[in-house]
TISE-351614 format. One record per atom (N, C-alpha, C): residue in one letter; x, y, z. Coordinates in Angstrom, 3 decimals, decimal comma, padded with zeros to 6 digits, always signed. Layout:
> A:X:Y:Z
...
END
This chain:
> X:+016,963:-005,057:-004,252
> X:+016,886:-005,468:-005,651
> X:+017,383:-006,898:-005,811
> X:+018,599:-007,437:-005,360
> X:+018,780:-008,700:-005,735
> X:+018,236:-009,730:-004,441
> X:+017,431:-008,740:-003,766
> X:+016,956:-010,148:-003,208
> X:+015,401:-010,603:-003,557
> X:+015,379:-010,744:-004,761
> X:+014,002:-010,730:-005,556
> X:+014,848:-012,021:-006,348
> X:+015,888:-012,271:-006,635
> X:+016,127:-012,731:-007,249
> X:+016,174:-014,596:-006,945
> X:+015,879:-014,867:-005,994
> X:+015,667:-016,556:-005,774
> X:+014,580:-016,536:-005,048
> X:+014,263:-017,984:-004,088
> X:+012,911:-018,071:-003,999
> X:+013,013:-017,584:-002,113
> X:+014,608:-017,958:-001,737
> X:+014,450:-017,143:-000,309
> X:+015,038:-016,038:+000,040
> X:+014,839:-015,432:+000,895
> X:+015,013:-014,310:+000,898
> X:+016,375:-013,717:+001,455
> X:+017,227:-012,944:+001,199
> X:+018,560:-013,310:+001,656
> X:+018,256:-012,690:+002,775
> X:+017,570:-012,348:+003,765
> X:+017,424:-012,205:+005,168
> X:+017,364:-013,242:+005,914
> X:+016,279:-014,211:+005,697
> X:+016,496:-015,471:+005,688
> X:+017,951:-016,054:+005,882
> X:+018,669:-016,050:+005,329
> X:+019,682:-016,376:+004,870
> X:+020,956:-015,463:+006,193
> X:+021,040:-014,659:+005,823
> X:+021,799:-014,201:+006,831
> X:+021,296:-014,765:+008,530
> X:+020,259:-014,798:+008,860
> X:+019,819:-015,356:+010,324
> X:+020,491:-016,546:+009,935
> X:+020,661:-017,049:+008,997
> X:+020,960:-018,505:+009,507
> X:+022,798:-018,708:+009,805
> X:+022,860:-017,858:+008,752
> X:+024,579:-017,583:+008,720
> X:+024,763:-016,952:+010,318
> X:+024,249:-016,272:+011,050
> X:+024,255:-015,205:+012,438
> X:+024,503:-016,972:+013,471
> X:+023,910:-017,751:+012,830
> X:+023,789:-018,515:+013,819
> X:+025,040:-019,194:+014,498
> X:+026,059:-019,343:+013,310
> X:+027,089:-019,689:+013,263
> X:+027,986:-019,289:+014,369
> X:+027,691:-017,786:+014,258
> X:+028,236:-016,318:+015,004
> X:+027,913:-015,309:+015,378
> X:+027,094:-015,178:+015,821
> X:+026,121:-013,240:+015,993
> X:+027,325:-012,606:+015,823
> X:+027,963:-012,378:+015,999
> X:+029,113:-011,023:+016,151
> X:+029,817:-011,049:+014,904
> X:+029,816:-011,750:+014,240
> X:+031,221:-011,805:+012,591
> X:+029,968:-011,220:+011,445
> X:+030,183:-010,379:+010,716
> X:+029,982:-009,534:+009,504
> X:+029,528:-010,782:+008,383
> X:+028,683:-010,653:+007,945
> X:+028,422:-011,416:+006,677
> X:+028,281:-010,640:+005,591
> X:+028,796:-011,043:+004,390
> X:+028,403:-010,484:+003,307
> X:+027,443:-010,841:+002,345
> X:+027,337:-009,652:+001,366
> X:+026,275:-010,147:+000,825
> X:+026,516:-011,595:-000,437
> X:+027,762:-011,498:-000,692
> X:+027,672:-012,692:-002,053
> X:+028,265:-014,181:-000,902
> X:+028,173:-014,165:-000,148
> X:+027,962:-015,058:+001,337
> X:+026,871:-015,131:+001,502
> X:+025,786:-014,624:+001,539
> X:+024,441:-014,924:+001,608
> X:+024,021:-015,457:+000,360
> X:+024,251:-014,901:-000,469
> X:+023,928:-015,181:-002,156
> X:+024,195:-016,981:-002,482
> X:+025,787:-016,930:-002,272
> X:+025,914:-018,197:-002,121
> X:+025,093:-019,155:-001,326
> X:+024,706:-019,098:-000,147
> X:+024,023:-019,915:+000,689
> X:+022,673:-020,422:+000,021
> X:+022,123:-019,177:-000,603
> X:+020,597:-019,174:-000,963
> X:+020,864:-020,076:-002,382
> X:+021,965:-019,840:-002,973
> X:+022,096:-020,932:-004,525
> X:+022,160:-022,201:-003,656
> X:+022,871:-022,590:-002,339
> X:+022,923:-024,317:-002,506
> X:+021,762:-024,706:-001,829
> X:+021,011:-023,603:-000,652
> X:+019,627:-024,348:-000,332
> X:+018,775:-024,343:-001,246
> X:+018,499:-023,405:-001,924
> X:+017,575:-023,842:-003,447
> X:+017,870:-024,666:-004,093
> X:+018,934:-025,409:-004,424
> X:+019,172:-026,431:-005,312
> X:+018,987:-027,754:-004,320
> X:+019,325:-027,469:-003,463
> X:+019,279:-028,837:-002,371
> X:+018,013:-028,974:-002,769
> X:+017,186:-027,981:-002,019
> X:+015,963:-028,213:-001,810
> X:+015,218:-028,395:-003,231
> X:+015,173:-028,211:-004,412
> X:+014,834:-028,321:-005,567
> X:+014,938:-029,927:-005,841
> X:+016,555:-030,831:-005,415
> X:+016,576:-032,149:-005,469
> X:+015,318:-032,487:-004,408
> X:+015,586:-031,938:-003,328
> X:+014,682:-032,480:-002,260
> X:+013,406:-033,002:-002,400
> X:+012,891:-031,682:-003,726
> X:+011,366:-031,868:-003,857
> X:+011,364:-032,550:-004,670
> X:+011,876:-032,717:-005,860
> X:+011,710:-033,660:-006,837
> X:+011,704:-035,246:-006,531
> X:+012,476:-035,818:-005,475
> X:+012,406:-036,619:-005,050
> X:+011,333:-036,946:-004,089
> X:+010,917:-036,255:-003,372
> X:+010,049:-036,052:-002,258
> X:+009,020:-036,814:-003,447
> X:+008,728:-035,992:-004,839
> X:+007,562:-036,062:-005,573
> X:+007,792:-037,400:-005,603
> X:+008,419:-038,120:-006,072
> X:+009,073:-039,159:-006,931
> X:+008,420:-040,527:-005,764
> X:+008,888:-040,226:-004,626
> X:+007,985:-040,862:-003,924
> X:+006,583:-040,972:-003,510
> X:+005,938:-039,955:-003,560
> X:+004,252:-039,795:-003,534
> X:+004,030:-040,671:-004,686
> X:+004,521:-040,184:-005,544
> X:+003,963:-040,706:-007,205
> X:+003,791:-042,312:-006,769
> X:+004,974:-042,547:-006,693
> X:+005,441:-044,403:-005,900
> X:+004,283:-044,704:-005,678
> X:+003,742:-043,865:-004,295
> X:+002,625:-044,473:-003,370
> X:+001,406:-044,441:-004,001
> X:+001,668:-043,826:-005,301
> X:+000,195:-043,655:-006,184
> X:-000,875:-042,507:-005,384
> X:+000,118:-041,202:-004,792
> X:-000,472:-039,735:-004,235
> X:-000,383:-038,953:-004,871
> X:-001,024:-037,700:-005,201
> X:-001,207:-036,532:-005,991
> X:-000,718:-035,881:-005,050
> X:-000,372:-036,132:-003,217
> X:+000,032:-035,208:-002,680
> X:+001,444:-035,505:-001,923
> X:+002,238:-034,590:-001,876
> X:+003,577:-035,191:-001,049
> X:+003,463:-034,973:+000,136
> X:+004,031:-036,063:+000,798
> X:+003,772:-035,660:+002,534
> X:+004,874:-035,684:+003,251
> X:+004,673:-035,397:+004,349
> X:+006,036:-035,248:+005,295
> X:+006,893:-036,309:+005,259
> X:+006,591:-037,682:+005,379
> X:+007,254:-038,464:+005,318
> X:+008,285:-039,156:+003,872
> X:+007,621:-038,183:+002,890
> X:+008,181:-038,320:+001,544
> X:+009,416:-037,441:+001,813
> X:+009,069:-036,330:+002,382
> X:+010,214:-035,204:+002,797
> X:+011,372:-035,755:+003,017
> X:+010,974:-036,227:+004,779
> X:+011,947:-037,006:+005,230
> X:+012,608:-038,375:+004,470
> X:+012,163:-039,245:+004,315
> X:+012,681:-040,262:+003,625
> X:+013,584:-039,518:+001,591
> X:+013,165:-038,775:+001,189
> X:+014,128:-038,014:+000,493
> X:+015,548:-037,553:+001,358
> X:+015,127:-036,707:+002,479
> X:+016,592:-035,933:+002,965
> X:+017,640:-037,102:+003,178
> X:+016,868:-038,283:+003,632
> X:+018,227:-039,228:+003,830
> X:+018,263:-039,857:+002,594
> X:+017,685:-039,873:+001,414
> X:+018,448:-040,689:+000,469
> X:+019,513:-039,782:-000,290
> X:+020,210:-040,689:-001,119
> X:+021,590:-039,729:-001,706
> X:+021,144:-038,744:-002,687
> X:+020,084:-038,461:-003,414
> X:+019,414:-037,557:-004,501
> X:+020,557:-037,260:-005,174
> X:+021,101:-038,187:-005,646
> X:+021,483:-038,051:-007,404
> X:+021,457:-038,880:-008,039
END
């Protein structure tokens, strides 16, 4: 039930937390949390990502908009 509730999936989410540690217990509002700051990251991410296509005068964003977003400061 609450993992309907953002856009990834808190399974997702736990593999990535496992990565840290296979063997240590994760919980679930530990996953919860994780999935609120990559959605918001990634929410700046895209908006900026856009922000640059637009720049280049593209209707489409491309990888390199991606990248050149992750390293700028997005705020």
């Amino acid at each position: 039930m609450g993992d309907c509730m953002g856009i990834l999936a808190l399974a997702a989410m736990e593999k990535l937390l496992r990565k840290g540690d296979p063997a240590i217990r994760i919980s679930d509002p530990a996953k919860e949390e994780l999935r609120i700051l990559l959605e918001e990251h990634g929410e700046k991410l895209a908006k900026t990502a856009a922000r640059y296509a637009a720049h280049a005068g593209r209707k489409t964003i491309k990888s390199d908009d991606v990248k050149l977003a992750a390293k700028s400061k997005l705020e």
